[in-house]
C-alpha positions as CSV (number, residue, x, y, z in Angstrom):
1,X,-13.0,-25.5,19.4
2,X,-15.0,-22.8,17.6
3,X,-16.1,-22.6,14.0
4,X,-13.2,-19.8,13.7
5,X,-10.9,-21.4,15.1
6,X,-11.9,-25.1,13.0
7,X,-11.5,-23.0,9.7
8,X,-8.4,-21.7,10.5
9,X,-7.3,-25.1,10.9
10,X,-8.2,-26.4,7.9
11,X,-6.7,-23.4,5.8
12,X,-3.8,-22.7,7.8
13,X,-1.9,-19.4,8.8
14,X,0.6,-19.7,5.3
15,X,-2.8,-19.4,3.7
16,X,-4.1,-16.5,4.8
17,X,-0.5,-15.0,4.4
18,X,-0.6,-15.9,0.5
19,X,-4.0,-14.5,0.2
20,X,-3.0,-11.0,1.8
21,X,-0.1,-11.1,-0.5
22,X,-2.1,-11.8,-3.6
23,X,-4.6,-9.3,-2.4
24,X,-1.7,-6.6,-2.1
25,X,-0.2,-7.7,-5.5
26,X,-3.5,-7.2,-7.3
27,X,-4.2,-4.1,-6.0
28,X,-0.8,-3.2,-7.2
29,X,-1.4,-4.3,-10.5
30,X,-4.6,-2.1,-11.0
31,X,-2.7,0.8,-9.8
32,X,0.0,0.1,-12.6
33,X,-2.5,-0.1,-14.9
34,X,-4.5,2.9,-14.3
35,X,-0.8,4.7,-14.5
36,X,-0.1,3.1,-17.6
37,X,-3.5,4.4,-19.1
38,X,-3.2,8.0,-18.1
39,X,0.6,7.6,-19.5
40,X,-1.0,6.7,-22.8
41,X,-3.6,9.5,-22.7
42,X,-0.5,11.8,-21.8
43,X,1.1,10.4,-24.5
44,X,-1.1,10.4,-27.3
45,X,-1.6,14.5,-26.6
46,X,-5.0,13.8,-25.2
47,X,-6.2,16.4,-21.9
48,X,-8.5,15.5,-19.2
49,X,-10.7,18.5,-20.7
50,X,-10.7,16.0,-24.6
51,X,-11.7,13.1,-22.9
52,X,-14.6,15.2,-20.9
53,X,-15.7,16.7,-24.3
54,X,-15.9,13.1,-26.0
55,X,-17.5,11.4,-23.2
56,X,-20.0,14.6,-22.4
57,X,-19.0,15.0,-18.8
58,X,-17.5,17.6,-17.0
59,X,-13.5,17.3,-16.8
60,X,-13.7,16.4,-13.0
61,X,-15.1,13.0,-13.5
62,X,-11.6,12.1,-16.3
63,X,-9.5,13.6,-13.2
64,X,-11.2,11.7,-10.3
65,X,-10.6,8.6,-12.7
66,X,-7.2,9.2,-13.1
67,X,-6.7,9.5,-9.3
68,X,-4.5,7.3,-7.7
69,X,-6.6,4.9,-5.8
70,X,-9.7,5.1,-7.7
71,X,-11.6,1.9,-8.3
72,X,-13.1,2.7,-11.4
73,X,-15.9,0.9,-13.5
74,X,-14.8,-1.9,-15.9
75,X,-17.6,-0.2,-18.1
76,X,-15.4,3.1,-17.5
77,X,-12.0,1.7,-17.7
78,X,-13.4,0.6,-21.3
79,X,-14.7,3.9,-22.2
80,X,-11.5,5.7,-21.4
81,X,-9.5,2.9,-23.3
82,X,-11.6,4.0,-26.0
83,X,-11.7,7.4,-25.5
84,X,-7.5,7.3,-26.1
85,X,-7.6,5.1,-29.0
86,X,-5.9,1.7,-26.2
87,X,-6.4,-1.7,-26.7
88,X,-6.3,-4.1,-23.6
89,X,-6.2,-7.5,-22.1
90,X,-7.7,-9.2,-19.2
91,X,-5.0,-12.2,-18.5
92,X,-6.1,-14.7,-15.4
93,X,-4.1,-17.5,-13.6
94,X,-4.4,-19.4,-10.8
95,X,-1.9,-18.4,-7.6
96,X,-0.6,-21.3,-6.6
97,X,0.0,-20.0,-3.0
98,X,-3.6,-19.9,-2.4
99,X,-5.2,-22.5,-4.7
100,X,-4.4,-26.0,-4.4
101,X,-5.0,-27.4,-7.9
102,X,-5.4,-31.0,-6.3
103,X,-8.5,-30.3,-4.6
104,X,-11.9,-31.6,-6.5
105,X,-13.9,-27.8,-6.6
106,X,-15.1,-26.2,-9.7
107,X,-12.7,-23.8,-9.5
108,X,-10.2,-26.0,-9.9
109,X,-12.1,-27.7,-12.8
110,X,-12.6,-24.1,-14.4
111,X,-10.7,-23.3,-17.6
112,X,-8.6,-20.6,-15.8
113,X,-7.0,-18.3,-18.4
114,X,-9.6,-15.7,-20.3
115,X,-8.7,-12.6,-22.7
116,X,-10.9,-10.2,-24.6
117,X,-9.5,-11.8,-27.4
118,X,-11.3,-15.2,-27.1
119,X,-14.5,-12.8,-26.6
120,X,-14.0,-11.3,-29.6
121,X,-13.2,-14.6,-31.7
122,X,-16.1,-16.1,-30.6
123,X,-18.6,-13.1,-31.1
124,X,-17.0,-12.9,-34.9
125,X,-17.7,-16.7,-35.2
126,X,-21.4,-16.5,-33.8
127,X,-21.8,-13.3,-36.3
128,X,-20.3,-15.3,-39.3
């Protein structure tokens, strides 16, 4: 038996299946929330050519962020939050369908939830 076919084995077909569909439903989910950004710019009465002006770059490099597909920056995705006045979350968890909480890894060990607000409570407590 190969190596390939040993690790396929012990992670079995359903596996890989639940890790193609998380794959597909993230990449959904940053599509959504690129969309949802440039609703917000829309919405707020902000142009492409405003967000070019405030960031000092030309207006092609707001509209190639905007495009559909685009795997932007965190850094930029922050900037262009800024840039239209948005506040943001990051919110993790665990799929179940792909980790098994039972096994002994440090993943599994790992405190598994984060947000930019337990950044920012901790910065204001080291600051205090």
């Amino acid at each position: 038996m190969s190596s390939y076919d040993e690790a396929m084995t012990l992670i079995g077909e359903d596996d890989l299946d639940a890790a193609d569909d998380l794959a597909h439903h993230l990449a959904e989910q940053d599509s959504e929330f690129l969309a949802a950004l440039v609703a917000h710019r829309t919405a707020a009465g902000l142009t492409q050519a405003d967000l070019a002006a405030a960031w000092g770059r030309h207006k092609t490099a707001v509209s190639q962020f905007e495009q559909p597909g685009n795997d932007p920056r965190l850094s930029t995705i922050r900037r262009y939050a800024a840039s239209i006045g948005v506040r943001y979350q990051h919110f993790l968890s665990l799929d179940s369908a792909v980790h098994r909480p039972d096994t002994d890894t440090p993943v599994s060990r790992a405190r598994t939830t984060y947000s930019d607000a337990d950044a920012w409570n901790r910065s204001t407590r080291t600051a205090s």
